[in-house]
C-alpha positions in Angstrom: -0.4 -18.0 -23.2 -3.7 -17.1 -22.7 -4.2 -13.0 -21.4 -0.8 -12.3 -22.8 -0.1 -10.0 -25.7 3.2 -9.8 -27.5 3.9 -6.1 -27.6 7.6 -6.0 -29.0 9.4 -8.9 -30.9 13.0 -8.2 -31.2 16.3 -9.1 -29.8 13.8 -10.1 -26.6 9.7 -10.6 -26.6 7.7 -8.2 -23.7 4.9 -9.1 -23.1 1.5 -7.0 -22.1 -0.4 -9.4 -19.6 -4.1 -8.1 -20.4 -5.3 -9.8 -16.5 -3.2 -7.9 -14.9 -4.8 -5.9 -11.9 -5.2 -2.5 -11.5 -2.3 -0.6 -8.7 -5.5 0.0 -6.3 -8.8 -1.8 -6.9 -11.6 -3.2 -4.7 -12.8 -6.3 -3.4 -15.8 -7.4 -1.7 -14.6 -11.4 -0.5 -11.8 -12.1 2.1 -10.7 -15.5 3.2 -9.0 -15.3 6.2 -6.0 -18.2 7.3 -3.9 -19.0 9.6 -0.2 -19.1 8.4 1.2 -18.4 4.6 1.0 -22.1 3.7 -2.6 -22.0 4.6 -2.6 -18.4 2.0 -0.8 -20.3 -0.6 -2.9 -23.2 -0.8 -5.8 -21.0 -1.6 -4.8 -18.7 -3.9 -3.4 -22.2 -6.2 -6.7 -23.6 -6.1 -8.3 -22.8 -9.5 -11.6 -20.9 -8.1 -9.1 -18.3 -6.5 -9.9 -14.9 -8.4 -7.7 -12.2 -6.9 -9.8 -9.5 -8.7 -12.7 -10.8 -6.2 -11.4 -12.1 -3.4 -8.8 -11.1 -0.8 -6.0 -13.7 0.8 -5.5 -11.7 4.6 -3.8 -13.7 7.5 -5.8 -13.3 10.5 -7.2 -15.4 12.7 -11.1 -14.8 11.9 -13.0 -12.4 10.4 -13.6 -9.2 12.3 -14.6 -5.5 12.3 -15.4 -4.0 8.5 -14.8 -7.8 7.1 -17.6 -9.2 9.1 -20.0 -7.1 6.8 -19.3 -7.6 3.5 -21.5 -7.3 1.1 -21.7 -10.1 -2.2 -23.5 -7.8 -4.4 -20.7 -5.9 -7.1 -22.3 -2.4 -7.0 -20.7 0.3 -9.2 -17.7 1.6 -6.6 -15.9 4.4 -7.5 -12.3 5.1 -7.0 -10.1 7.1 -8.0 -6.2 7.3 -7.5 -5.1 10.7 -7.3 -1.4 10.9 -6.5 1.3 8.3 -6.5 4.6 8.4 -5.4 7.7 6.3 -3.2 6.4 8.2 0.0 2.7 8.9 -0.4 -0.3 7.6 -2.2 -3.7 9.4 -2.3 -6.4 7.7 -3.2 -10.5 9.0 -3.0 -13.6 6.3 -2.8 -17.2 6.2 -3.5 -18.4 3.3 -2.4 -22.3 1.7 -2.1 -21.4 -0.7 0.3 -18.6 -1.8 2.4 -15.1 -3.2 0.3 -11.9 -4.1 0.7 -8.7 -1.7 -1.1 -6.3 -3.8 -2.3 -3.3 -1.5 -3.3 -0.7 -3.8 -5.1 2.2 -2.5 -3.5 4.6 -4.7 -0.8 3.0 -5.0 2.3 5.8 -3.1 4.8 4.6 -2.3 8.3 6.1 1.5 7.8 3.5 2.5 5.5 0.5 4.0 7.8 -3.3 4.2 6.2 -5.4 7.1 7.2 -8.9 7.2 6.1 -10.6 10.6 6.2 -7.4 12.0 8.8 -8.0 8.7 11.0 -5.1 6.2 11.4 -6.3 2.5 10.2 -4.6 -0.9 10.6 -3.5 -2.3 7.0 -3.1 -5.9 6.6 -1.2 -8.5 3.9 -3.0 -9.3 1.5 -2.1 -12.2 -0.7 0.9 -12.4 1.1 2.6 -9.2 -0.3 -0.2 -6.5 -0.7 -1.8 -4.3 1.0 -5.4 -4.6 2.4 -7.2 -1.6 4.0 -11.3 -2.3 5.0 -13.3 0.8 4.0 -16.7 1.6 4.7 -19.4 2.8 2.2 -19.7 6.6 1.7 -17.5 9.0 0.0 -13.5 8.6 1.9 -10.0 10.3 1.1 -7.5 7.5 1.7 -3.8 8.3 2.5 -1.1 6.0 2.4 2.4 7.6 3.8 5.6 6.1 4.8 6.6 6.6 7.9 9.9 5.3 9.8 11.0 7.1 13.1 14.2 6.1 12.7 14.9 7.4 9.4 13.6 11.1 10.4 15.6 11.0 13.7 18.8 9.8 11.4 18.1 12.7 9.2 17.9 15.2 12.4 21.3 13.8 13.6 23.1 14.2 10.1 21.7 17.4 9.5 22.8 18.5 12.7 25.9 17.4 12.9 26.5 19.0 9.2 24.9 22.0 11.0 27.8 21.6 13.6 30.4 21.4 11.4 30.0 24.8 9.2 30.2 26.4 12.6 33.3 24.8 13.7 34.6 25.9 9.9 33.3 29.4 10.6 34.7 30.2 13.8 38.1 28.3 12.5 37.6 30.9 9.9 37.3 34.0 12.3 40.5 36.2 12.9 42.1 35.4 16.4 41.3 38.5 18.2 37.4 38.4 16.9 37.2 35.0 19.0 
């Protein structure tokens, strides 16, 4: 298959695809539909290149996509830290883009560009889209879910509870 090189050849293949995308890159063409058969239609039809253009489902386009340039300037950007909670990424960029991170699109995961809170959106049905404008930003992805940090407040007080109840269990009758 064309873009894919055989790396290992033994009791399996694996495969290096060589057009794969990068984790984070940019993009300065969004096509915006309606619903994800609308989404899947596109990205099928054979002038689709995800490494240009950007699948988002939203009615129209609006805010930061409104003003996107065509020209393919030299952007820079940079990921600096990666992990399950938090990603950190820093931009350079001549003219206003699109991030695409290729990570699921979950709506836990809050974008902050420069310290300000921005909406995300799906991006070819299962990424991440986040409009940035030109200049120099620090872009934070973090997971956040309420009701996992108030589940971790209850367990750890309840634990908290506990190893007093076993400590004044523990106390000789006449100290209590």
């Amino acid at each position: 298959s064309p873009g894919l090189k055989l790396v290992y050849d033994g009791e399996i293949k694996i495969y290096e695809n060589k057009n794969a995308l990068p984790r984070a890159f940019l993009v300065r063409s969004a096509k915006f539909v309606k619903n994800d058969d609308e989404a899947v239609a596109l990205m099928k039809s054979s002038d689709f290149d995800p490494s240009k253009t950007v699948v988002i489902e939203a009615p129209e386009p609006f805010g930061h996509f409104a003003h996107l340039a065509k020209s393919y300037s030299s952007d820079n950007l940079k990921l600096l830290s990666y992990d399950s909670q938090r990603v950190e990424i820093d931009t350079d960029l001549r003219e206003p883009s699109i991030l695409v991170l290729s990570d699921i699109f979950y709506k836990k995961w809050i974008a902050e560009i420069d310290g300000v809170t921005q909406q995300t959106y799906r991006a070819n049905l299962a990424f991440r889209a986040l409009p940035v404008k030109r200049g120099k930003h620090k872009i934070v992805f973090r997971y956040y879910d309420p009701l996992f940090i108030r589940t971790l407040w209850l367990s750890l007080s309840c634990t908290l509870l506990a190893l007093l109840s076993i400590g004044i269990g523990k106390l000789p009758r006449n100290a209590r």
